[in-house]
Structure formats: structure tokens, C-alpha cells
N, CA, C and O atoms as a Tripos MOL2 file, in Angstrom:
@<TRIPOS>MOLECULE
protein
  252   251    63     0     0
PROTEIN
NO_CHARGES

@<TRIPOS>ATOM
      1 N         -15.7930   -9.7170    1.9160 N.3       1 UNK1
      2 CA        -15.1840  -10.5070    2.9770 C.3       1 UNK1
      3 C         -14.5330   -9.5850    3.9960 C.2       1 UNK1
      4 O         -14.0690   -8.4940    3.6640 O.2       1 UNK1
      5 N         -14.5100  -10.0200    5.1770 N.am      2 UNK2
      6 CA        -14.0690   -9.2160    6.2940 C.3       2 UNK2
      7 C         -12.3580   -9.0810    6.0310 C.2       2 UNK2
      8 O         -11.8210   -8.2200    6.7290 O.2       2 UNK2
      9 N         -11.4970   -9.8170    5.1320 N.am      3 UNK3
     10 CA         -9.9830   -9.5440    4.8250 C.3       3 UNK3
     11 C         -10.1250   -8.4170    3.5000 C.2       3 UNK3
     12 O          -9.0830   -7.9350    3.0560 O.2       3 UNK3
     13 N         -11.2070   -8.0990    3.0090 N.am      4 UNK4
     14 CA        -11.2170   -7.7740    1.6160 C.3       4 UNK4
     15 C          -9.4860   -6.7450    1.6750 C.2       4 UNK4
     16 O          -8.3830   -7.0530    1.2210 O.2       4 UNK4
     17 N          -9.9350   -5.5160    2.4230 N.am      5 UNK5
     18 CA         -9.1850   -4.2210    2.6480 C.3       5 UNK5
     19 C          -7.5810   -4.8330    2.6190 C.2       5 UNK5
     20 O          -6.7420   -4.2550    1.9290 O.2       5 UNK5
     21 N          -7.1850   -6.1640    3.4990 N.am      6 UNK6
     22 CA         -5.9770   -6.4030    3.5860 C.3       6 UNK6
     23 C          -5.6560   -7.6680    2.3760 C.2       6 UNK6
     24 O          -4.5050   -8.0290    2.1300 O.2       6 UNK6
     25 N          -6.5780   -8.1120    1.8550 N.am      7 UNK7
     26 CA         -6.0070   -8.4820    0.4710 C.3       7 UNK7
     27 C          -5.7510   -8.0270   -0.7280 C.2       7 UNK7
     28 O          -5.1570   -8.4860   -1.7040 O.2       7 UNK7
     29 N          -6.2820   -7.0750   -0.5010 N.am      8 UNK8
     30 CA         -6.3970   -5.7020   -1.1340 C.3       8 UNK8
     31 C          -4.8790   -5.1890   -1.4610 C.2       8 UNK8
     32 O          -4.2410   -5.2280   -2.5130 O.2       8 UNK8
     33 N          -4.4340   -4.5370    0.2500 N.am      9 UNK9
     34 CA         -3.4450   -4.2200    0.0120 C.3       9 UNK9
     35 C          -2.3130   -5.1310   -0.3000 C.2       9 UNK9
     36 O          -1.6640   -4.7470   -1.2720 O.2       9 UNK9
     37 N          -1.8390   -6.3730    0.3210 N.am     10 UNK10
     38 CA         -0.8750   -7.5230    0.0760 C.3      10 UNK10
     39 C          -1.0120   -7.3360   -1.9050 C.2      10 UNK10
     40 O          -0.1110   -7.0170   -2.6820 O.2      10 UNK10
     41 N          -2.2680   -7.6280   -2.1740 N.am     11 UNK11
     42 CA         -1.9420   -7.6630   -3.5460 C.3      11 UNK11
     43 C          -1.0400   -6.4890   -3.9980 C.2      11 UNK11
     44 O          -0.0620   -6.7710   -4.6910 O.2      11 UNK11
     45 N          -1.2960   -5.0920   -3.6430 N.am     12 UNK12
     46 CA         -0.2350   -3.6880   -4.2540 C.3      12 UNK12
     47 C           0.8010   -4.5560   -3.8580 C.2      12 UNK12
     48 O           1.3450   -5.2460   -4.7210 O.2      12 UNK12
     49 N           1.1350   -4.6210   -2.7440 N.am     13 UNK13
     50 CA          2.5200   -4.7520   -2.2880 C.3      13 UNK13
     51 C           3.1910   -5.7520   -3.1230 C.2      13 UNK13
     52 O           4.3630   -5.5680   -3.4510 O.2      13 UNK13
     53 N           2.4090   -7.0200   -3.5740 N.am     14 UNK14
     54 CA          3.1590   -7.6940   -4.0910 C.3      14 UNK14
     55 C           3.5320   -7.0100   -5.5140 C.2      14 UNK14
     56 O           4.6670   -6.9930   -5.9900 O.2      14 UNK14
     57 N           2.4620   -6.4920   -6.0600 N.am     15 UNK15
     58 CA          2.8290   -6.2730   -7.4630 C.3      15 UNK15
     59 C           3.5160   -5.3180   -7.4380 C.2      15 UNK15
     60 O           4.6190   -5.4180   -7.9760 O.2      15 UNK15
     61 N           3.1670   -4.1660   -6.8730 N.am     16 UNK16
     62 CA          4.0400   -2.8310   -6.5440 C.3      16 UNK16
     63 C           5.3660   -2.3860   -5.7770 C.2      16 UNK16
     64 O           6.1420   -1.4690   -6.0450 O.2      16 UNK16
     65 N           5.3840   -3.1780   -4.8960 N.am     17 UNK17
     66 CA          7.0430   -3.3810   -4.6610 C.3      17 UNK17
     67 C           7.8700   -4.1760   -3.7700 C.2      17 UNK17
     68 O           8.5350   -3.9980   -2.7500 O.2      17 UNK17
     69 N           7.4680   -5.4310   -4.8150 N.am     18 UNK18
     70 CA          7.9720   -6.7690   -4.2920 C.3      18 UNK18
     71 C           8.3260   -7.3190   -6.5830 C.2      18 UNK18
     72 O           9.1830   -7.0780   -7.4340 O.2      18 UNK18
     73 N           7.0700   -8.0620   -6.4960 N.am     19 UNK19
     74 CA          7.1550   -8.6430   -8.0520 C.3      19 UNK19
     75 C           8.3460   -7.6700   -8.8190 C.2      19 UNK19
     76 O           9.4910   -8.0770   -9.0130 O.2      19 UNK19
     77 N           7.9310   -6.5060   -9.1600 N.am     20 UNK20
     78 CA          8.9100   -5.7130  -10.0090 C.3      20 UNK20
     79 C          10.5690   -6.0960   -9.9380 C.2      20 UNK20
     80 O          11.0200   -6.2550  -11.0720 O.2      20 UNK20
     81 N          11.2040   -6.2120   -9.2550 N.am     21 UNK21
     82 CA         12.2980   -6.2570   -8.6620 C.3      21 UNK21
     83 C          13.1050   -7.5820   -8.4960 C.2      21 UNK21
     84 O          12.6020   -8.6500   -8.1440 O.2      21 UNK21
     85 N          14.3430   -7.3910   -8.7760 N.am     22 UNK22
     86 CA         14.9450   -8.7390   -8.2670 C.3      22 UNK22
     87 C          15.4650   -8.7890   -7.1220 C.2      22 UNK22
     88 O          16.6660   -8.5270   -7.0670 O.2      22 UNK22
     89 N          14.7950   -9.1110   -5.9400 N.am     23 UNK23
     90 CA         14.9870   -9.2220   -4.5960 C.3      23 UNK23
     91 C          16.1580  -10.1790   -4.2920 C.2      23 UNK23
     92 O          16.0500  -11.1470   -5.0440 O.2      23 UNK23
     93 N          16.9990  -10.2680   -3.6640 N.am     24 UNK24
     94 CA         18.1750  -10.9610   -3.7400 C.3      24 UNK24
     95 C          18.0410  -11.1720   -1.7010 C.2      24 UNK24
     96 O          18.9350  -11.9120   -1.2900 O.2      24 UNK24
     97 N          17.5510  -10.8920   -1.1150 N.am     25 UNK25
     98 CA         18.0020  -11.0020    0.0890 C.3      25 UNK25
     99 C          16.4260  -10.7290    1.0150 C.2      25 UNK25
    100 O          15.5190  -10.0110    0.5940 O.2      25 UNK25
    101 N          16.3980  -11.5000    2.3490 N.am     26 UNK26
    102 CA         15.1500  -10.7040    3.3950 C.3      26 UNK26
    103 C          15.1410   -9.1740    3.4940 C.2      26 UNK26
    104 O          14.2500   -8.3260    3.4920 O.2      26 UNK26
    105 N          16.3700   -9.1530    3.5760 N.am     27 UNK27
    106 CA         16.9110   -7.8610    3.8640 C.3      27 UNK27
    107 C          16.5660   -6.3660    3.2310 C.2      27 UNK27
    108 O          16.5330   -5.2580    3.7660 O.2      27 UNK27
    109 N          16.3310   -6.7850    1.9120 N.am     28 UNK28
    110 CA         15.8290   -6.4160    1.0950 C.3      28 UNK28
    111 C          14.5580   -6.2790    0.9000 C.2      28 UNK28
    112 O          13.9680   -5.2050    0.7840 O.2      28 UNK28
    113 N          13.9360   -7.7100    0.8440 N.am     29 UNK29
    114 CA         12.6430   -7.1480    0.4920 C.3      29 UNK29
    115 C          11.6380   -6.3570    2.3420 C.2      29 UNK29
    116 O          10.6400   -5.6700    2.5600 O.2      29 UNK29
    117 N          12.4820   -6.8870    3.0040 N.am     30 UNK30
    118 CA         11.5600   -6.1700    4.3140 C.3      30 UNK30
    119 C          11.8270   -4.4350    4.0000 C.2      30 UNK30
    120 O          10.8450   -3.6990    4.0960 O.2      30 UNK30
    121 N          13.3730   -3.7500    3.5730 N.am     31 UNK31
    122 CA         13.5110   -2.1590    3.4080 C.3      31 UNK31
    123 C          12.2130   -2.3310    2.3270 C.2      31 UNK31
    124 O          11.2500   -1.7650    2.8450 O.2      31 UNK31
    125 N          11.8070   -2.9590    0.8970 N.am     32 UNK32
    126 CA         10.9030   -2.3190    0.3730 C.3      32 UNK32
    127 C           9.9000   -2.3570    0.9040 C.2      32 UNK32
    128 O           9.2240   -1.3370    0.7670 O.2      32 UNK32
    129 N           9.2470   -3.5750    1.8160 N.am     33 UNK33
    130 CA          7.9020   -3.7840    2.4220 C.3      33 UNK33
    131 C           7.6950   -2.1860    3.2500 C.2      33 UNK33
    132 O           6.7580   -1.4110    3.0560 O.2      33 UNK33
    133 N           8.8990   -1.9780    4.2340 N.am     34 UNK34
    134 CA          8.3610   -1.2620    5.1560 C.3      34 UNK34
    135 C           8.6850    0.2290    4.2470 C.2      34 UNK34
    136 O           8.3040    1.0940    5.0350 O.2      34 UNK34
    137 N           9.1920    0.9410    2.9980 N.am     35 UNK35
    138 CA          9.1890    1.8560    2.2610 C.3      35 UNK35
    139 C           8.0150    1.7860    1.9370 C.2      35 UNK35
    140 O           7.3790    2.7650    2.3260 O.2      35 UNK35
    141 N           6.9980    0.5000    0.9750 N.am     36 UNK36
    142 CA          5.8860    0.6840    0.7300 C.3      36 UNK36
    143 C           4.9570    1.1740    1.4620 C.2      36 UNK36
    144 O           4.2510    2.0670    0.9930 O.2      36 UNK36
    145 N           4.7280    0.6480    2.9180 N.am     37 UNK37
    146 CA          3.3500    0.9970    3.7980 C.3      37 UNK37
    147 C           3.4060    2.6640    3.8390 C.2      37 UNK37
    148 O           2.3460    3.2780    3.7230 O.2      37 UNK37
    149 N           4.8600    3.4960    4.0330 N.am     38 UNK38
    150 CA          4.0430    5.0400    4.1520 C.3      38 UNK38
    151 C           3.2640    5.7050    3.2220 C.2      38 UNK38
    152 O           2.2820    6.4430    3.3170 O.2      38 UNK38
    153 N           4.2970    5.0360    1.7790 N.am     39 UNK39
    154 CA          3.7890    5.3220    0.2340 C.3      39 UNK39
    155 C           2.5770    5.2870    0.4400 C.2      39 UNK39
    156 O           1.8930    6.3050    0.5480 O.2      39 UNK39
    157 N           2.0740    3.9520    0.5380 N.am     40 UNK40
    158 CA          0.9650    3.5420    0.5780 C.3      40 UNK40
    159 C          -0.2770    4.4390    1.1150 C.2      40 UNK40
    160 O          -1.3450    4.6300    0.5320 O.2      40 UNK40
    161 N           0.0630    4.8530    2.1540 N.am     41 UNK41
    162 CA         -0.7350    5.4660    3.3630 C.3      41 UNK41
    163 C          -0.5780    6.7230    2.7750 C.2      41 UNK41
    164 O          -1.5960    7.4130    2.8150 O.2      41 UNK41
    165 N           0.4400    7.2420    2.2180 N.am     42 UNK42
    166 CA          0.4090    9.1120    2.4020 C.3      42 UNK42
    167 C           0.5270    9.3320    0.7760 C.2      42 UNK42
    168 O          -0.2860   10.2100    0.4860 O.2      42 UNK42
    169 N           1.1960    8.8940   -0.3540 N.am     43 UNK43
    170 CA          0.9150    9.1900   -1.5320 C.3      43 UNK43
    171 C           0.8520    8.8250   -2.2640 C.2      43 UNK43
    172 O           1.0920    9.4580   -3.2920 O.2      43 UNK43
    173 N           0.3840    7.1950   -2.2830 N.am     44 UNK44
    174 CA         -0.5310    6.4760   -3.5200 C.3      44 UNK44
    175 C          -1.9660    6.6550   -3.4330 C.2      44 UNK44
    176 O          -2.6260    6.1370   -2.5320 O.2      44 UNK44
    177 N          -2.5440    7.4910   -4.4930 N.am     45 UNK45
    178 CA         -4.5040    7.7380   -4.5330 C.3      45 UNK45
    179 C          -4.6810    6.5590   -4.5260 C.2      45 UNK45
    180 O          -3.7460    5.7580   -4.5100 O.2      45 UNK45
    181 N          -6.0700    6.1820   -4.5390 N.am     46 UNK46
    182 CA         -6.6310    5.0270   -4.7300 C.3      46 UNK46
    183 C          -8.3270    5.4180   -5.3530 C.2      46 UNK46
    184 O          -9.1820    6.1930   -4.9260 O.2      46 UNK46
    185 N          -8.3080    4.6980   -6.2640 N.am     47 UNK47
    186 CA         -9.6410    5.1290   -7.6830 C.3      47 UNK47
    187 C         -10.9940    4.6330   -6.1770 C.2      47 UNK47
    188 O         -12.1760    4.9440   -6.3190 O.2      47 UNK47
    189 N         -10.6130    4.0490   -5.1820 N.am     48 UNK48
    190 CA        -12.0580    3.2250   -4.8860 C.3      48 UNK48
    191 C         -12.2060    4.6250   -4.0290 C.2      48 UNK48
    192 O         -13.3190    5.1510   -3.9990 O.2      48 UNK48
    193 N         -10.9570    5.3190   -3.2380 N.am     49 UNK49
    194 CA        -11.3720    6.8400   -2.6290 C.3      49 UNK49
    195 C         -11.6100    7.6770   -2.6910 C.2      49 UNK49
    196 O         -11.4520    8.5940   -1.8850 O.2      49 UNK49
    197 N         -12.3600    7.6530   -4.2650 N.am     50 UNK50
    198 CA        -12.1890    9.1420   -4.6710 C.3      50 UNK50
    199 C         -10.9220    9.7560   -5.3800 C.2      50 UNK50
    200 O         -10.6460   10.8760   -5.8110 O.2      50 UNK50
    201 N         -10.2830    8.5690   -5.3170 N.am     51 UNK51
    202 CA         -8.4590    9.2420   -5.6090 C.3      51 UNK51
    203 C          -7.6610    9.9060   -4.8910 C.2      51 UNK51
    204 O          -6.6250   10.5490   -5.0610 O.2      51 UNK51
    205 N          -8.5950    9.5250   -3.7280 N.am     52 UNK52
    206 CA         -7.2940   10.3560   -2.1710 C.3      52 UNK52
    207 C          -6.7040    9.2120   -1.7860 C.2      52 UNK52
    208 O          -7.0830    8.0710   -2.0500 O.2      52 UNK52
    209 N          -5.5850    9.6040   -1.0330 N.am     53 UNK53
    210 CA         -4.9000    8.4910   -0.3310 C.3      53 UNK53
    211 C          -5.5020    7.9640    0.9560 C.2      53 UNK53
    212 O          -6.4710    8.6440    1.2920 O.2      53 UNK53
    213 N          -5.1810    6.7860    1.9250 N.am     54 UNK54
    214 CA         -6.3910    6.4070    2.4480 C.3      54 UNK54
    215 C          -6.1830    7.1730    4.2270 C.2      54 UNK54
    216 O          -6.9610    7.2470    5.1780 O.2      54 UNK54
    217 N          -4.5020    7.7150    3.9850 N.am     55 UNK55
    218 CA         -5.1130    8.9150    4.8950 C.3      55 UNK55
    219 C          -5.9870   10.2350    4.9610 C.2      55 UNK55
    220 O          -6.6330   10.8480    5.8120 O.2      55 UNK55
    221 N          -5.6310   10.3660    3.4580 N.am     56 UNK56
    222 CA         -6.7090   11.6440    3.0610 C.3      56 UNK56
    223 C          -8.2730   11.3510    3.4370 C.2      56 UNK56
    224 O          -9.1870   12.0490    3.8750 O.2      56 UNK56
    225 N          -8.1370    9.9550    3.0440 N.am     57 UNK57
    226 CA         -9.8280    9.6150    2.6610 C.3      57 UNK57
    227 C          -9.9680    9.7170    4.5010 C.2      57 UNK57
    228 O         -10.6920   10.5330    5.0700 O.2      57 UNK57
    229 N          -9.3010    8.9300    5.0370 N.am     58 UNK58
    230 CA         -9.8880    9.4030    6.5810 C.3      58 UNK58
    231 C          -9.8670   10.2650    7.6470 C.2      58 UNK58
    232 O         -10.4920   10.1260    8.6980 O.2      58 UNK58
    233 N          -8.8410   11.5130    7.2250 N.am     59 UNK59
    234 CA         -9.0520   12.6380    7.3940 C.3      59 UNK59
    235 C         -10.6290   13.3810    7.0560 C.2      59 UNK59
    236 O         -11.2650   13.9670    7.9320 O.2      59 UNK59
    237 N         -11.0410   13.2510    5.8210 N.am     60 UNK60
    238 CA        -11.9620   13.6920    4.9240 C.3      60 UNK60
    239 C         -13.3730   12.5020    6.1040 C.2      60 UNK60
    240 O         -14.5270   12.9220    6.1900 O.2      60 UNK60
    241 N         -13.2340   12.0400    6.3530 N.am     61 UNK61
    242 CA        -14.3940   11.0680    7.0670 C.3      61 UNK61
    243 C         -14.3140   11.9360    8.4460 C.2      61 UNK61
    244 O         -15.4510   12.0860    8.8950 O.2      61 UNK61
    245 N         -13.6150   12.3660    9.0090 N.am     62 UNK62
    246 CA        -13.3980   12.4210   10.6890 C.3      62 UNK62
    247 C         -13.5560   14.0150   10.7290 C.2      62 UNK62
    248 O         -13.5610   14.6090   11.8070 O.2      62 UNK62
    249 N         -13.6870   14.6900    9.4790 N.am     63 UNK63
    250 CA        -13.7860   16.3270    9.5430 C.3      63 UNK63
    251 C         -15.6150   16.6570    9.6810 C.2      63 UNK63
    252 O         -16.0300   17.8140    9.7500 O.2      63 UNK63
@<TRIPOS>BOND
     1     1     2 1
     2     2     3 1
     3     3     4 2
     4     3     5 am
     5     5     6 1
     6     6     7 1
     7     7     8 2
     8     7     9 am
     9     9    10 1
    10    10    11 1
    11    11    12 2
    12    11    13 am
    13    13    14 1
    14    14    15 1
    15    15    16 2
    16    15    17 am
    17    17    18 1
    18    18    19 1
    19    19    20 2
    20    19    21 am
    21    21    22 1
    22    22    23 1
    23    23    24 2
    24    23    25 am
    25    25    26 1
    26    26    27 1
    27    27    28 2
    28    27    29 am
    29    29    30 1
    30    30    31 1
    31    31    32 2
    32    31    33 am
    33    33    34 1
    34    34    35 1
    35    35    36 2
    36    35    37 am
    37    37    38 1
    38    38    39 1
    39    39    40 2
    40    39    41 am
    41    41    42 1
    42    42    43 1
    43    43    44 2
    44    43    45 am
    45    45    46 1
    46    46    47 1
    47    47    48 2
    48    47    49 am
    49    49    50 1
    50    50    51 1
    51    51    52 2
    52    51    53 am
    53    53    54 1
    54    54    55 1
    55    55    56 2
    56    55    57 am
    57    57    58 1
    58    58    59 1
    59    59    60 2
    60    59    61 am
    61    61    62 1
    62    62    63 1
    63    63    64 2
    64    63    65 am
    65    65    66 1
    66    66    67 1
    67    67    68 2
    68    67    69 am
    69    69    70 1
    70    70    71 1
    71    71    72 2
    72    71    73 am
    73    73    74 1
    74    74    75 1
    75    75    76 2
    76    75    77 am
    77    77    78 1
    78    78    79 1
    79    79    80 2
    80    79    81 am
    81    81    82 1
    82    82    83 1
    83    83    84 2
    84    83    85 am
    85    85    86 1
    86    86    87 1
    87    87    88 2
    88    87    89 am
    89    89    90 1
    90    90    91 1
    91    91    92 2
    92    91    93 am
    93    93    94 1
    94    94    95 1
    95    95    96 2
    96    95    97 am
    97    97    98 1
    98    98    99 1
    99    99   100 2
   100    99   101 am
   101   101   102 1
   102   102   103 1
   103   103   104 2
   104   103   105 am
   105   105   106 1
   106   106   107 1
   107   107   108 2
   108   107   109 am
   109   109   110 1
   110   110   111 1
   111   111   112 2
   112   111   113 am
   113   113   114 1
   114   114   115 1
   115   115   116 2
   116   115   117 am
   117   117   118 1
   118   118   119 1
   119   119   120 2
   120   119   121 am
   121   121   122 1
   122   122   123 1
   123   123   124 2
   124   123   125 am
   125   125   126 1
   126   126   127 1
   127   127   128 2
   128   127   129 am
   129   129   130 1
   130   130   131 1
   131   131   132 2
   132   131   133 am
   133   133   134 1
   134   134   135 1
   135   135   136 2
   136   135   137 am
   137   137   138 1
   138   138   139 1
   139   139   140 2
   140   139   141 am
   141   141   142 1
   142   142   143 1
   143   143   144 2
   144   143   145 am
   145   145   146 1
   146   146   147 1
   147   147   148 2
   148   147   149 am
   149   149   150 1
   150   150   151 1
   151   151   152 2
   152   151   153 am
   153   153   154 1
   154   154   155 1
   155   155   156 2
   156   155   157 am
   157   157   158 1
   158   158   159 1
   159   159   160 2
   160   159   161 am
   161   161   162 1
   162   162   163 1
   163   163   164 2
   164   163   165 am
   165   165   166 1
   166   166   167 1
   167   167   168 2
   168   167   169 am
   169   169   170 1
   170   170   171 1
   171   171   172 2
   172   171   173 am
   173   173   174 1
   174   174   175 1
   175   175   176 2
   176   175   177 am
   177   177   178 1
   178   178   179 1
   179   179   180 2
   180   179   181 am
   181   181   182 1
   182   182   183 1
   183   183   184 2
   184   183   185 am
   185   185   186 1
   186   186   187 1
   187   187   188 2
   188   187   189 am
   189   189   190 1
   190   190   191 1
   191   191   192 2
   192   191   193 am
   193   193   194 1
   194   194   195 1
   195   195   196 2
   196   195   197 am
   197   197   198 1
   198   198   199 1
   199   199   200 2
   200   199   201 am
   201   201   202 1
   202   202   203 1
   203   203   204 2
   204   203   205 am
   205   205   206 1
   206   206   207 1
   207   207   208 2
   208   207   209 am
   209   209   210 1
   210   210   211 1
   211   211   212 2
   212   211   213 am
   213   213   214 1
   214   214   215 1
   215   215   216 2
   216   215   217 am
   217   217   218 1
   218   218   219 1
   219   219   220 2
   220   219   221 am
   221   221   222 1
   222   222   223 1
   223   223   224 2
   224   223   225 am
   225   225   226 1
   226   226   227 1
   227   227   228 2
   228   227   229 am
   229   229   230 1
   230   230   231 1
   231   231   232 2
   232   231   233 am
   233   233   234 1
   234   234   235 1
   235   235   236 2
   236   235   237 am
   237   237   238 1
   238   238   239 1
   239   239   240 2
   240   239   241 am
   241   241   242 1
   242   242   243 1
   243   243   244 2
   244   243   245 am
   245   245   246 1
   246   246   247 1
   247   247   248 2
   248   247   249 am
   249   249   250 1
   250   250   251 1
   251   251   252 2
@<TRIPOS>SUBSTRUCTURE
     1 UNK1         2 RESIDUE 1 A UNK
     2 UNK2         6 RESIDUE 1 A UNK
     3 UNK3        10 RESIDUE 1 A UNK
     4 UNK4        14 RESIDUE 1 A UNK
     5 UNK5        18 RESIDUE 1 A UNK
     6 UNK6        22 RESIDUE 1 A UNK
     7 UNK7        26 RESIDUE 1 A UNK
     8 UNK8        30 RESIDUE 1 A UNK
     9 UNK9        34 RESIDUE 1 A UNK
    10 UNK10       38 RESIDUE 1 A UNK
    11 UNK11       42 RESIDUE 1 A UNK
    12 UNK12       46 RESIDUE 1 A UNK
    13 UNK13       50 RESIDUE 1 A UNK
    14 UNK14       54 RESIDUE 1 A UNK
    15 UNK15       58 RESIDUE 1 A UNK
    16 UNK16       62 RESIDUE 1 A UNK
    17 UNK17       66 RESIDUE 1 A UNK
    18 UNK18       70 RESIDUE 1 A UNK
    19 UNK19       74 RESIDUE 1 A UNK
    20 UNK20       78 RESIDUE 1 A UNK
    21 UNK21       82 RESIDUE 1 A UNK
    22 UNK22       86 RESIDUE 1 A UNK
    23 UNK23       90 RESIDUE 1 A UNK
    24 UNK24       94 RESIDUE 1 A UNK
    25 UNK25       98 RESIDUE 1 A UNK
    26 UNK26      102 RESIDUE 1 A UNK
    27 UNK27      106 RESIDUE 1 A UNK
    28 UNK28      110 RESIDUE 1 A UNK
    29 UNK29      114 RESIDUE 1 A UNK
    30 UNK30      118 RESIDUE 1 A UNK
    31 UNK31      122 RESIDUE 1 A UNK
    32 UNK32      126 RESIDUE 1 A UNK
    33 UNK33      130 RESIDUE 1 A UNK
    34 UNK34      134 RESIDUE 1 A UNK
    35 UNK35      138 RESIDUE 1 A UNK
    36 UNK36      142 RESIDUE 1 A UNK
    37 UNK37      146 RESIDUE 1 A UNK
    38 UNK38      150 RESIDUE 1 A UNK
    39 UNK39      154 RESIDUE 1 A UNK
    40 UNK40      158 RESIDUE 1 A UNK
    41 UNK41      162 RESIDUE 1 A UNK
    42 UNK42      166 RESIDUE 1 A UNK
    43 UNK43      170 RESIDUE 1 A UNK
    44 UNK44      174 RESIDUE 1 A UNK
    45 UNK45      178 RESIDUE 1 A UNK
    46 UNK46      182 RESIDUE 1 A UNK
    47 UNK47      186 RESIDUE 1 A UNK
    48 UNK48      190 RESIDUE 1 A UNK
    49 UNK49      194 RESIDUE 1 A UNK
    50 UNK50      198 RESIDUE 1 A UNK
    51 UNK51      202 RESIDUE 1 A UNK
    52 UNK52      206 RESIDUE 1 A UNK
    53 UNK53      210 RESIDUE 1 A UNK
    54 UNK54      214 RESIDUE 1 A UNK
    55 UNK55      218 RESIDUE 1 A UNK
    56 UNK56      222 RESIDUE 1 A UNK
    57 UNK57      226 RESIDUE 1 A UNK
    58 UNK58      230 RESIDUE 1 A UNK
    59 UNK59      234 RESIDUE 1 A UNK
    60 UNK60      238 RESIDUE 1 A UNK
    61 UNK61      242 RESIDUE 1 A UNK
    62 UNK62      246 RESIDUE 1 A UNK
    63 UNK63      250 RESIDUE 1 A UNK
């Protein structure tokens, strides 16, 4: 599906750092939302990239 990539990610986020946690406030969960996306981007691998992160992986595409 053309959302695959962004259901993809919503799912980490929820399980990875949202679910875990007892979120008590917006306030809150927006500092973890927006902590997650760099994680995300610069040092969580991902098994479908090879196990690079998905800036690595598109670094590694654009070289």
C-alpha cells in the first residue's frame, strides 16, 4: 500500500515510545513523539535495511 512506510513507522512509535510508558499529559507524549523521530532516523537499524538506519540506508542509495 502506498501508506505501508508510514504505518510502518506510527506502529514503532506507538509501541516504542508511546505504549511503554505512563503518559500522564500532551505534553508529554508530544517531548517523546518528537525524541522518537531523530532516534528513529539516525540510530534505530531496521532488519528490512540491511540493519542500517533509514538515513544510512539513503545515504548508501545516493552514493
Amino acid at each position: 500500500s502506498d501508506n505501508a512506510s508510514m504505518e510502518s513507522f506510527f506502529s514503532h512509535l506507538k509501541t516504542e515510545a508511546l505504549y511503554p510508558y505512563d503518559i500522564r499529559s500532551l505534553d508529554e507524549a508530544q517531548r517523546r513523539i518528537e525524541e522518537f523521530i531523530p532516534f528513529y532516523n539516525h540510530a534505530r537499524p531496521q532488519r528490512k535495511l540491511n540493519k542500517l538506519t533509514p538515513v544510512e540506508y539513503r545515504r548508501q542509495l545516493a552514493a
